[in-house]
C-alpha positions as a Markdown table, in Angstrom:
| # | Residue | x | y | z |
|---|---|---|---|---|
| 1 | Unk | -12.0 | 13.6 | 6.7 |
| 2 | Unk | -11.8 | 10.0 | 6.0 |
| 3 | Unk | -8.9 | 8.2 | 5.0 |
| 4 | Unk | -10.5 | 5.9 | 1.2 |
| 5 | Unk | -8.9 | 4.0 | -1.2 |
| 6 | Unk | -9.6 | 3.0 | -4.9 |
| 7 | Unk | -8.3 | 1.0 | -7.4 |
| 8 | Unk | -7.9 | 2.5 | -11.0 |
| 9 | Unk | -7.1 | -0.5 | -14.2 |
| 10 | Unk | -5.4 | 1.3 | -16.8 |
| 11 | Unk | -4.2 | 0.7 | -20.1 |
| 12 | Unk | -0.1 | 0.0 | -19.7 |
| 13 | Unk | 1.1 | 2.5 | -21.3 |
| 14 | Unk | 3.9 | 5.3 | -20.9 |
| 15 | Unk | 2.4 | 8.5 | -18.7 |
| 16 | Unk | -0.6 | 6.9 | -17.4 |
| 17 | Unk | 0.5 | 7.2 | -14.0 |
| 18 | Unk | 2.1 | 10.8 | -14.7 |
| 19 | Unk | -1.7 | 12.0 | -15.8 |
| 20 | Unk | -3.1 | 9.7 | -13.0 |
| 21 | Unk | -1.2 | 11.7 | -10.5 |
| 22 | Unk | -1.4 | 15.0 | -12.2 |
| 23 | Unk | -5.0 | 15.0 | -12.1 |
| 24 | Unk | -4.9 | 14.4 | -8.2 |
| 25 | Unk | -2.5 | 17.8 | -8.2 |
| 26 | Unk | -5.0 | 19.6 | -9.9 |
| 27 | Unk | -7.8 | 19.1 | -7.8 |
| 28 | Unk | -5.7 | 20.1 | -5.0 |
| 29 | Unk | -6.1 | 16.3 | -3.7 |
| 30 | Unk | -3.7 | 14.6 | -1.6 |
| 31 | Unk | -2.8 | 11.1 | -2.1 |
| 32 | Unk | -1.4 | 9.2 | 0.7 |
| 33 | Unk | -0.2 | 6.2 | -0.8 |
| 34 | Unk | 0.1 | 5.4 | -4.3 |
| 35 | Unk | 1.4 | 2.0 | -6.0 |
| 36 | Unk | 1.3 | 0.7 | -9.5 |
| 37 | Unk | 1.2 | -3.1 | -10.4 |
| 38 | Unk | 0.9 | -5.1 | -13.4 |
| 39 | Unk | -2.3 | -7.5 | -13.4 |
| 40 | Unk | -2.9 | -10.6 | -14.6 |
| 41 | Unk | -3.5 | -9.0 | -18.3 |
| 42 | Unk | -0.1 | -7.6 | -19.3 |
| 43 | Unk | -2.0 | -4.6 | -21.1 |
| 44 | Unk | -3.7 | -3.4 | -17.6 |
| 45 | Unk | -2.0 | -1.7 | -15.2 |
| 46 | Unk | -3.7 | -1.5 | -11.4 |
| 47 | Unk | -3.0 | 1.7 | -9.7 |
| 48 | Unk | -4.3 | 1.5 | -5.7 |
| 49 | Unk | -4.6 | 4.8 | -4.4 |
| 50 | Unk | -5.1 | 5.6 | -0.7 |
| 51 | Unk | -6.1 | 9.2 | 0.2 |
| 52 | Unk | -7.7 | 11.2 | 2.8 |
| 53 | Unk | -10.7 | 13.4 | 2.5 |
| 54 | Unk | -14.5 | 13.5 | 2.5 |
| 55 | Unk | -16.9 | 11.6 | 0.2 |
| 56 | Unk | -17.6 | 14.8 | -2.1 |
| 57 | Unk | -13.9 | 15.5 | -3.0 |
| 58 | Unk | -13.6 | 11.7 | -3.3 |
| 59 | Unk | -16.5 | 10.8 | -5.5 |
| 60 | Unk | -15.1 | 14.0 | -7.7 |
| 61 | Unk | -11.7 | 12.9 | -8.0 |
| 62 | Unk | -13.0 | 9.6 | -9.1 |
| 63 | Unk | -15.4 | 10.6 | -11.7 |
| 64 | Unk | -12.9 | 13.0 | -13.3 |
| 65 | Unk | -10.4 | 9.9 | -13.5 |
| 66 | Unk | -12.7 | 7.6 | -14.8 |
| 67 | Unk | -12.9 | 10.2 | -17.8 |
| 68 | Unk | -9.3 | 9.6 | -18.5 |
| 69 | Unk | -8.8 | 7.9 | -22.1 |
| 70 | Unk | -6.4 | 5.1 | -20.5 |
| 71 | Unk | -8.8 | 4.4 | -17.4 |
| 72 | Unk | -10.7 | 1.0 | -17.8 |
| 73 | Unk | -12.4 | 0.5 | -14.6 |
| 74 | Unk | -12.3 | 2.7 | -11.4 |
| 75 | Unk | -13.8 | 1.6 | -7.9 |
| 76 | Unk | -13.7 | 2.5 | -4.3 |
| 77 | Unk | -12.5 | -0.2 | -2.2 |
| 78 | Unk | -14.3 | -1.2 | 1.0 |
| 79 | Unk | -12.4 | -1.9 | 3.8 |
| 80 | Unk | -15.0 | -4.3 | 5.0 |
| 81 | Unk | -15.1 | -6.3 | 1.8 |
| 82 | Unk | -11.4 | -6.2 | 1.3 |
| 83 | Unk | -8.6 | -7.0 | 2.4 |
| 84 | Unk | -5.4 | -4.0 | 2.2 |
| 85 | Unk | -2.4 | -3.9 | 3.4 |
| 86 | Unk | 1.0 | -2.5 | 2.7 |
| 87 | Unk | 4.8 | -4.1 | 2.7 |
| 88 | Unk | 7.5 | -3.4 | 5.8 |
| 89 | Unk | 11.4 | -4.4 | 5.2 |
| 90 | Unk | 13.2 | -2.4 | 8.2 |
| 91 | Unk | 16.8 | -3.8 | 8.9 |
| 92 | Unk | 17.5 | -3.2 | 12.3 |
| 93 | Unk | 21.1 | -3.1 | 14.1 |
| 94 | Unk | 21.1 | -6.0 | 17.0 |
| 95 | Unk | 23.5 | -7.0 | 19.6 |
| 96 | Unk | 23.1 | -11.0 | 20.7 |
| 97 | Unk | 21.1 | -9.9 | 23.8 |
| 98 | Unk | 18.5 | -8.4 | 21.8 |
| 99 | Unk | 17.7 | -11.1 | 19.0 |
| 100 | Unk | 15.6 | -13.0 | 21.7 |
| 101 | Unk | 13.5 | -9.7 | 22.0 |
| 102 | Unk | 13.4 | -9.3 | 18.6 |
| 103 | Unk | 12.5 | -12.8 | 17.7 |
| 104 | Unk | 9.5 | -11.8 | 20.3 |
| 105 | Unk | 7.9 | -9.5 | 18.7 |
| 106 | Unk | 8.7 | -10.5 | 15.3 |
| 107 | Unk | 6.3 | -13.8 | 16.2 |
| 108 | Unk | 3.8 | -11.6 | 17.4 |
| 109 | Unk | 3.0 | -9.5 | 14.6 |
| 110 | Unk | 3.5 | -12.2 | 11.6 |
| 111 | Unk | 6.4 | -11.0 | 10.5 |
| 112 | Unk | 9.9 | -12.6 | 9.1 |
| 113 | Unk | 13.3 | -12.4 | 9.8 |
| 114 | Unk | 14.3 | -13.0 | 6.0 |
| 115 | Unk | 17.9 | -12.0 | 6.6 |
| 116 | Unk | 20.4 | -12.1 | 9.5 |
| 117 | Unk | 24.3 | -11.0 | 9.3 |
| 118 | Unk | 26.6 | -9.5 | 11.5 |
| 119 | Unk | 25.5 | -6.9 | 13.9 |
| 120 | Unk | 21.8 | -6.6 | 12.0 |
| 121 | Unk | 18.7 | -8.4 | 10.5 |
| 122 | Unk | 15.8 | -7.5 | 8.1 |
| 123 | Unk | 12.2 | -7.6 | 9.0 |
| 124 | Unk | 9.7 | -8.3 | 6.5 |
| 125 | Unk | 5.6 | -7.6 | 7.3 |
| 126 | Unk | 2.6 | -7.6 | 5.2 |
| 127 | Unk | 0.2 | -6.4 | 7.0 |
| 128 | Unk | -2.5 | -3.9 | 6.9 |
| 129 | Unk | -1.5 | 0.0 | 7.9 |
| 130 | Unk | -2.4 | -0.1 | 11.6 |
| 131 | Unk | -0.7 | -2.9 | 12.1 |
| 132 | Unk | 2.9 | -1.6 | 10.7 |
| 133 | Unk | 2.4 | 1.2 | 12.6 |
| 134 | Unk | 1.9 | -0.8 | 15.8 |
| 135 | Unk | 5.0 | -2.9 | 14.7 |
| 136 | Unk | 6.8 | -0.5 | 14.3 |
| 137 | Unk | 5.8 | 1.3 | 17.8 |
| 138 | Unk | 7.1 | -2.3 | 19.3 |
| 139 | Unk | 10.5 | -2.0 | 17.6 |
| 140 | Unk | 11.1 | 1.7 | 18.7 |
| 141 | Unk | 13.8 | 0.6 | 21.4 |
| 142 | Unk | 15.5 | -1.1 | 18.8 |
| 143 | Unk | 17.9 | 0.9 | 16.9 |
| 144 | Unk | 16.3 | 1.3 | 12.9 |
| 145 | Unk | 19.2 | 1.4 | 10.4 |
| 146 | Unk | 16.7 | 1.5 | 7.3 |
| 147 | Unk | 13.3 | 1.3 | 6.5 |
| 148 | Unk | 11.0 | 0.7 | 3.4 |
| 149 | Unk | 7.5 | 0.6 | 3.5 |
| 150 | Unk | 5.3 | 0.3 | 0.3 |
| 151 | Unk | 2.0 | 1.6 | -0.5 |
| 152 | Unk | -1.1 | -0.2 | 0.2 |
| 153 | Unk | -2.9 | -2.8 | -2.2 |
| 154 | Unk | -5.8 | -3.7 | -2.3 |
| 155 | Unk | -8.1 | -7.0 | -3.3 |
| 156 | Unk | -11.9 | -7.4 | -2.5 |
| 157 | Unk | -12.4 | -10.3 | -0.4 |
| 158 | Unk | -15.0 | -13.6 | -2.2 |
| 159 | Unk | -15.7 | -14.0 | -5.6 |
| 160 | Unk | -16.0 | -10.5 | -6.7 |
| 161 | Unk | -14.5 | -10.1 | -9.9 |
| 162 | Unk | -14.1 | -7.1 | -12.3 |
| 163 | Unk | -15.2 | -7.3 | -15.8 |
| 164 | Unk | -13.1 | -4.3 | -18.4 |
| 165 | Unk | -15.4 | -3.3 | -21.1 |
């Protein structure tokens, strides 16, 4: 089992992403993450899906959703030609003591302190899974009041470009 991701350009239109995910239900496949954006055309939509499985299931999945009327373009995204990553805002509760410990291994990882108030602040990281996770790990002495954490998205790295029919 290997964890894969692709990237699906679809017409933007109403139930795309219900027949999308529907189709992934079917085939009895799981999908891990799962986030729709709008593109630079505002009649695409790009749907970045991160699942786990082996390369059979995964090549099937992805020829029966290329077959989908709204489905432009559909490609597997490599992780060594791409860059992917995800979205971390976690507000965590802080006394004055621990702001210098937090400020620590905020600095470490990349990440931003994009809002401090009373008794708490919001982290914000975009980073690639592993690394959340690992940030995360680093922050587990800290009490977590909330947490939101996106799905991944995904961009090949150069001058690759996709062309729609």
């Amino acid at each position: 089992m290997k964890k894969q991701c692709m990237v699906i350009l679809v017409e933007n239109n109403a139930g795309v992403l219900a027949r999308v995910s529907s189709l992934f239900m079917q085939r009895g496949f799981n999908i891990d993450s799962l986030t729709v954006s709008s593109t630079e055309n505002p009649k695409i939509s790009r749907i970045t899906v991160m699942t786990t499985g082996d390369q059979k299931n995964f090549s099937q999945i992805m020829k029966q959703t290329k077959k989908l009327v709204e489905t432009k373009m559909i490609f597997a995204v490599e992780p060594s030609f791409s860059l992917i990553q995800e979205l971390l805002l976690v507000k965590i509760s802080t006394a004055d003591a621990d702001i210098e410990a937090l400020k620590g291994i905020v600095k470490k990882f990349g990440a931003a302190m994009v809002d401090i108030t009373s008794g708490c602040l919001i982290v914000e990281l975009a980073a690639s899974s592993q690394v959340i996770d690992d940030f995360l790990e680093a922050i587990c002495d800290f009490k977590m009041l909330e947490m939101c954490r996106s799905g991944a998205i995904a961009m090949e790295r150069g001058d690759v470009l996709y062309e729609l029919n």
